[in-house]
N, C-alpha and C positions, 0 to 999 in steps of 0.2 A: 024695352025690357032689359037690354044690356046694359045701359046707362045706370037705370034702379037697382042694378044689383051691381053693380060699382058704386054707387050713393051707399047703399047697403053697409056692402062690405066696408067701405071705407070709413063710415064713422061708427060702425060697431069695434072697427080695430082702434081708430081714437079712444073712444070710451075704455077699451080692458085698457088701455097702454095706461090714460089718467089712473086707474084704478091701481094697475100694475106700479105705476109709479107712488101711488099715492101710502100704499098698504106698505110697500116696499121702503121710504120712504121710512116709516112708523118702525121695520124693525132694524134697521140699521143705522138710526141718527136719534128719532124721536125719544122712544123706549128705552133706549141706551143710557138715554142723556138723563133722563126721568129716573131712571133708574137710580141713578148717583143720588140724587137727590133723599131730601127724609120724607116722612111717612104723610106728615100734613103737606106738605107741598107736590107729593107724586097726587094726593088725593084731589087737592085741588085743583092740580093742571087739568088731570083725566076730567072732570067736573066740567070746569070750563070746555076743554076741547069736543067732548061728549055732545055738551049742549049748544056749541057755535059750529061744528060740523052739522049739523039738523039742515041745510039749505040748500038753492038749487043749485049750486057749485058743484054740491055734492051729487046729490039725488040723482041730478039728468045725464052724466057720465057714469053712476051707476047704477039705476034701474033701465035706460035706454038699449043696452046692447043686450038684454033680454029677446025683447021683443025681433030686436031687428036680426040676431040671430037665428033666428026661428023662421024670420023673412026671408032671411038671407038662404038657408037650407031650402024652405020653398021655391025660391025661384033658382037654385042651384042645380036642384033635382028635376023640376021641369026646363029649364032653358039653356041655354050654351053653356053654361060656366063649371057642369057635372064635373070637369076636372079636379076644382079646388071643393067638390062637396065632402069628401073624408076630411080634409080640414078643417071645414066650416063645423062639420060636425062634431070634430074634437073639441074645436073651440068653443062651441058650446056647452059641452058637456066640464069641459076645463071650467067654462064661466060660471055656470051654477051649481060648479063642488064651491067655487070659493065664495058666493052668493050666497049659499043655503049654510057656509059656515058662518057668514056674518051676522045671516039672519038667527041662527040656531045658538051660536055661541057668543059671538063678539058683542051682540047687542044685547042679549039678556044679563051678561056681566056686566055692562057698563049701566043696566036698567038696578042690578044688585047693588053696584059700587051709591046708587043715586037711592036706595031702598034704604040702606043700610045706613046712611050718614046722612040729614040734612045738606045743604049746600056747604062746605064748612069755610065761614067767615073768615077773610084778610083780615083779621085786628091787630096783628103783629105779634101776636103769643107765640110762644113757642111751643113744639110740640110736647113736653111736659106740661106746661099749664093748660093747653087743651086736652090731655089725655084724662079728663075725669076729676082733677084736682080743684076745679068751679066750676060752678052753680051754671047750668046748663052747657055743659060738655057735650058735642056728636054724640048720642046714642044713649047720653046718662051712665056712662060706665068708663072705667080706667081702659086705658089700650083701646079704644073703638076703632080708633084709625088704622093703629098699627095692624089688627083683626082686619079691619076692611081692604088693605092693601092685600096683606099675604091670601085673602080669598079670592084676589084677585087678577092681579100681577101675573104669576106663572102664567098662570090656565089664557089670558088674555093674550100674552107675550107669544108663546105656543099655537094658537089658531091664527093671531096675526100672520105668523109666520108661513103657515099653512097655505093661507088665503092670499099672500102675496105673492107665494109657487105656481099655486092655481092660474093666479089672473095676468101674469109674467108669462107661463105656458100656454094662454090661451092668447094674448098678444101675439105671440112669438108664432103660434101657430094662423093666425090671423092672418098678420103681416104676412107668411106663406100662400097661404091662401088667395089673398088682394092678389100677389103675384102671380100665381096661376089662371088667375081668372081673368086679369092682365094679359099674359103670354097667349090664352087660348084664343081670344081675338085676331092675332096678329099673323097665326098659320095660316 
């Protein structure tokens, strides 16, 4: 039992930490950099990245520490490790504030960003010749792009940020945790 909830514990804290790193990651280098950029090429990166994050790179470090927290609380609260169970428990709840933001905010922006605009084509135009000025522009209208960024952007950049405190605090809280449950062993 104390083996399993060391297995537990220990790769649901890997999982936030990838996650922590990964969100974290997006708002202090990725969305910065993106930022700089103009309005066809933020749209296309997000495009791209959007639809090549879809994989189990992703997926299995962040649907995994779901379940296994939940595991980990069970066998916390029935077996030796009661010590680190307020932790485990924060952690959890730390992980599906930033989980049910992803799922509630981050992804349905990025489903709008893919609503709103076709895939929009490398042809090498610039974003004035794509903004509506020929014969099948994004969306058939002037500024499509620029409209799909700004409804975007903010509100995207803001929950990232959210979700990377989340899952950084529940790391953090984790890693605590492992070590309690570590140290109760050993008295």
């Amino acid at each position: 039992m104390r083996a399993l909830q060391t297995v537990t514990l220990l790769v649901a804290t890997l999982g936030a930490g990838l996650m922590a790193g990964l969100f974290a990651a997006f708002a202090y280098a990725v969305m910065p950099g993106l930022g700089r950029s103009a309005d066809r090429t933020f749209v296309q990166a997000m495009q791209n990245i959007n639809r090549a994050i879809i994989n189990g790179w992703f997926l299995l470090p962040f649907l995994l520490p779901v379940p296994l927290l939940v595991l980990a609380t069970v066998l916390a609260w029935s077996g030796p490790g009661q010590v680190a169970l307020p932790w485990i428990l924060a952690a959890l709840v730390l992980y599906l504030a930033g989980f049910f933001v992803t799922g509630d905010v981050n992804v349905p922006l990025n489903k709008q960003l893919d609503n709103q605009l076709d895939h929009v084509p490398d042809d090498g135009l610039d974003n004035a010749a794509l903004e509506g000025s020929r014969p099948g522009a994004p969306a058939g209208r002037p500024g499509a792009i620029k409209a799909a960024r700004e409804s975007f952007e903010g509100r995207w950049v803001t929950w990232n940020i959210v979700r990377a405190l989340a899952h950084t605090a529940a790391f953090g809280t984790l890693a605590w945790a492992l070590f309690l449950h570590g140290t109760a062993g050993t008295g």
